[in-house]
N, C-alpha and C positions, 0 to 999 in steps of 0.2 A: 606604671601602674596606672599610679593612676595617670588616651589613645587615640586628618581623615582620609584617607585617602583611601579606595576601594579595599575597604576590608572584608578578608572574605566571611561569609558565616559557615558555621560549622556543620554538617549535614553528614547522615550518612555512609556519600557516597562523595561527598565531596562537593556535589554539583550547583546546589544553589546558594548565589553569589548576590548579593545589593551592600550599597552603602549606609552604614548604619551612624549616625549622630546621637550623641547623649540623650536628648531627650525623646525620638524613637524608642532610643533601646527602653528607654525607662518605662517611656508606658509600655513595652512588652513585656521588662521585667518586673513589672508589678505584679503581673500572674504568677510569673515563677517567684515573687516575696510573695505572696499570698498563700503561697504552699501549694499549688498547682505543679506536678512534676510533667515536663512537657518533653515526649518523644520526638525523635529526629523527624516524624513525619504528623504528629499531630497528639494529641493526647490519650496516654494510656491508662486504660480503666483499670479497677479495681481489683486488686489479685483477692483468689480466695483467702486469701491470708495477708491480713494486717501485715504491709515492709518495713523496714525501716528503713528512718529517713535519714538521708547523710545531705549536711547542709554547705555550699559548698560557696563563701564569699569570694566578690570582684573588687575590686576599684575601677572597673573598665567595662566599657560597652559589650556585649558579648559579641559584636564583630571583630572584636579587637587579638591581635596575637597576642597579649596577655590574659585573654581568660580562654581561650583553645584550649588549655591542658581539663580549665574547669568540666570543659565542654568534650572532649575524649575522655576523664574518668568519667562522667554520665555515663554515656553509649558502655564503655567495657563493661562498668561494674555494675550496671542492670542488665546488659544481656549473660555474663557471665554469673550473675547469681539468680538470672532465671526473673525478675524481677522483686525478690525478694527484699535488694537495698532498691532504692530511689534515691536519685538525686536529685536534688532540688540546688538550681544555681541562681544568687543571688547577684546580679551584675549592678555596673556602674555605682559602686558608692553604697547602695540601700542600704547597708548595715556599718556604714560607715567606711572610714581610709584605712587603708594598710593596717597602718600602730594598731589601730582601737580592734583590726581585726582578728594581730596577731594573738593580741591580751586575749581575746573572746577564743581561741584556741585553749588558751592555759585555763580559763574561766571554765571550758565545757560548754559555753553556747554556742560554739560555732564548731563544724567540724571538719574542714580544710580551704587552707587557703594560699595561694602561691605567694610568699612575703620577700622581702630584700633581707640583704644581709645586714643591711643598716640598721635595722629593726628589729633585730636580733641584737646585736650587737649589746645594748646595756647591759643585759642580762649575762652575752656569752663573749665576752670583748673578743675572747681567740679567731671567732670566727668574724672579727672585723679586718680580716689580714687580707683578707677579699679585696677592699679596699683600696688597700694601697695603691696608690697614684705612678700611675706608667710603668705596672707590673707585668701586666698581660699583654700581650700583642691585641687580642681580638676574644669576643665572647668568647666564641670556640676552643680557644687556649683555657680559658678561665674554665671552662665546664669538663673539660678533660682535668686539672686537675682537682674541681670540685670531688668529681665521679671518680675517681680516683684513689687511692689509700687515704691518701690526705685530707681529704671530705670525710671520709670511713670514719677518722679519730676524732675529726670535732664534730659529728652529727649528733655522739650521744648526749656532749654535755647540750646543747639546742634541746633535744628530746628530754634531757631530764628538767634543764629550767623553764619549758612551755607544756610539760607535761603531755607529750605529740609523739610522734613516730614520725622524724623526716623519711620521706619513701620518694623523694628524687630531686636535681636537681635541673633546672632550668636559665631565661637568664630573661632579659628584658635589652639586650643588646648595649653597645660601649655606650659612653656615657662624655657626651664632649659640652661644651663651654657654650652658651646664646648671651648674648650681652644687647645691651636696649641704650646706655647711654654713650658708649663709642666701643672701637672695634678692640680687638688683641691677638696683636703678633709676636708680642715680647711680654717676658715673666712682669716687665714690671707696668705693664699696663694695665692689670690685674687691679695693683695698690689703689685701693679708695672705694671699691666698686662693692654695694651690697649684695651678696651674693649669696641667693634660697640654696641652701643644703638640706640633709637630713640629721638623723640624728647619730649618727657614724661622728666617732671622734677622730678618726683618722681624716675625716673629710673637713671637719669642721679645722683641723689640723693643719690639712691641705691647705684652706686660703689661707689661714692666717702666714703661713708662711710665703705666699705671697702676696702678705700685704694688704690682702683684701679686707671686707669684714664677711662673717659667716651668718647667717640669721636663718635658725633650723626652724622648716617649717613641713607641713602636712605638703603631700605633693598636689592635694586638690585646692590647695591656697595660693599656688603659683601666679595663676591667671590675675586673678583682683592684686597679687602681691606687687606683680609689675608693672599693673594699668596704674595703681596708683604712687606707687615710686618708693612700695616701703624694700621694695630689693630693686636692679638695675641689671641682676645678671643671673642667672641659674645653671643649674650642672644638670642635663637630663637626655636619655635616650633617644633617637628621632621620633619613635614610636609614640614617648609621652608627648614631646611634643608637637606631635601632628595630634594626636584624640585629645593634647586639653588645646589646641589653637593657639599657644603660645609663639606662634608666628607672628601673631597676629600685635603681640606686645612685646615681642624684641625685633632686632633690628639685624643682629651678625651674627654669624657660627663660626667660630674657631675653630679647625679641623685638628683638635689635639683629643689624642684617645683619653681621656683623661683617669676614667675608671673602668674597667670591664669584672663585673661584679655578678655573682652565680645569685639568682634566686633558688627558694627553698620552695617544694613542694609537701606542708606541716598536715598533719589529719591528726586528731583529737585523741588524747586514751582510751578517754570518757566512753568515745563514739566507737572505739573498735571493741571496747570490750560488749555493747548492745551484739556484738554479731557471733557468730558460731567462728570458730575456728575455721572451720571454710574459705566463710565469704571473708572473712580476716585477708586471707592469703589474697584475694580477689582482690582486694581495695589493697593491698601492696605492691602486687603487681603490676596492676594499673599505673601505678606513679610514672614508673620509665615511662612507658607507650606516650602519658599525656605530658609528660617535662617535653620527652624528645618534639609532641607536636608544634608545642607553644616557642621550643628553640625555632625550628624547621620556619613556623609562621613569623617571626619577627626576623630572621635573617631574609628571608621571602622578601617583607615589606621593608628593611633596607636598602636591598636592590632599585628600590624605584622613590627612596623616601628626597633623598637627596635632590632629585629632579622636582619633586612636587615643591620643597621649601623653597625652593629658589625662585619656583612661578611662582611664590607666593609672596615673593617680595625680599625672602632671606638673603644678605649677604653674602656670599663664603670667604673666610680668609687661612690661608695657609701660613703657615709658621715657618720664619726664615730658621731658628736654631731648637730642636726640641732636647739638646744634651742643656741646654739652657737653663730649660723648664727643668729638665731631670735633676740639676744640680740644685734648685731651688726647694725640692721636700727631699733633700738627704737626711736634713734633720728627724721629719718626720717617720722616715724609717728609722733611725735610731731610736726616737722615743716611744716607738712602737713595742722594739724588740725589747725595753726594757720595763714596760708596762707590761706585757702577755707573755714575753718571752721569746729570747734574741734567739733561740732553736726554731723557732716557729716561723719566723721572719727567716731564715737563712733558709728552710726547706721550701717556703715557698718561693723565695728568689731562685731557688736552685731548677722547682720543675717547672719552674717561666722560661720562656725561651728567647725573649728580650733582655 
């Protein structure tokens, strides 16, 4: 979430491409927080008729594969309702991190934004089964069975505890292990290491069972969390971190898939009922096209993230036994299924294919 390596921008046609850094994006997204709705080719004036405005929060640069999906519902949902809705896309942070964006969904201030499951999770623990630790092979696995029947049954309780319409799923790519105070090739080299989680209990779960400690934090806290040594190790996508620079303050990657976990694509009640049954249907069909982009972009900047960490000084270390690791949160699948429910846990082991 909260993203550098040649990220492309969103355009559209595809074609123009520059590197974009936090504080670029930000002074560009100050115009679009200023309520400025800016077209793929410059800004579009005034429709005779007052639009409405659909507000659409980041935690990420808008070069980033995490706000692409932001950046293809724009484009659909103003050409397809004529420019009647606008979008207005709020990047890198300006309305705050993930959590505070999810609440401002439930709130009615805000009205879509691409969230983790983690951050869902207090509210809807079922769908913290996401979660669970060396379940999935790869994103792709996870979003087939997001998209899937099984996503189908737990989207409503999400929709009914943040008061939203999930309208797709997405992902932010697996989720493996950076450590800053020494390397990990074995479960128990894990034990001792403070380690930035979020606020998933399964995750927080995770370390403890090995041995670590967990300290849930905002994911824009990473960077200061490990320059100054209140964690030593973090769980995070390569994507977050190449756009927060956490390169830059750990030292090894463990190549263990550790989570592969579907983001949600949430939009507001509040905000669908401002619109005609129409444009309704517009801005829900929109979700596929812009989940599938932002999956499309962050498997894209996979292919090449690996190479850039390394010139950047990253470590890699490969894991000699991962039935190892596996054996070490058996637990934690048990106290899963007996918290949410061991039916739940056993469908989704069953449509993993790990």
């Amino acid at each position: 979430m909260s993203r550098k390596f040649d990220i492309r921008a969103a355009t559209n046609a595809g074609a123009l491409r520059r590197s974009f850094t936090r504080r670029n994006t930000l002074k560009g997204g100050l115009a679009l927080g200023a309520g400025l709705t800016i077209g793929t080719f410059g800004i579009i004036g005034r429709a005779s008729a007052a639009p409405v405005t659909m507000r659409f929060g980041s935690d990420s640069p808008l070069g980033a594969p995490h706000t692409k999906s932001a950046l293809v519902m724009k484009e659909l949902v103003e050409s397809r309702t004529s420019g009647r809705v606008q979008v207005t896309v709020f990047p890198d942070g300006q309305l705050g991190g993930n959590g505070a964006m999810t609440n401002s969904i439930k709130a009615g201030t805000l009205d879509a934004v691409v969230t983790a499951v983690s951050l869902i999770s207090p509210a809807v623990p079922e769908i913290d089964v996401f979660s669970l630790p060396f379940l999935y092979q790869d994103a792709v696995e996870a979003l087939r069975v997001a998209n899937g029947p099984f996503g189908a049954k737990l989207a409503p309780k999400v929709n009914a505890a943040f008061d939203c319409e999930t309208v797709g799923f997405t992902t932010d790519g697996v989720t493996e292990l950076y450590t800053k105070a020494r390397l990990v090739k074995h479960p128990e080299d894990i034990a001792g290491l403070k380690v930035g989680c979020s606020t998933s209990k399964i995750q927080r779960d995770t370390i403890l069972a090995f041995a670590g400690i967990p300290t849930v934090m905002d994911i824009t806290a990473s960077y200061t969390s490990l320059q100054t040594g209140l964690i030593n190790a973090t769980t995070k996508s390569r994507p977050d971190v190449i756009e927060l620079k956490l390169y830059q303050v750990t030292k090894y990657l463990t190549l263990l898939n550790l989570y592969s976990m579907p983001n949600l694509l949430i939009v507001s009640k509040k905000f669908l009922d401002k619109l005609t049954p129409q444009d309704q249907e517009v801005v829900r069909e929109a979700g596929l096209p812009a989940c599938e982009a932002q999956k499309e972009a962050v498997l894209a900047s996979q292919a090449t993230s690996l190479g850039f960490l390394t010139d950047h000084g990253i470590q890699t270390v490969e894991i000699e036994n991962l039935q190892a690791f596996r054996d070490k949160v058996s637990g934690v699948y048990k106290e899963t299924g007996d918290r949410i429910g061991a039916d739940i846990v056993a469908e989704a082991r069953r449509l993993a294919s790990t």
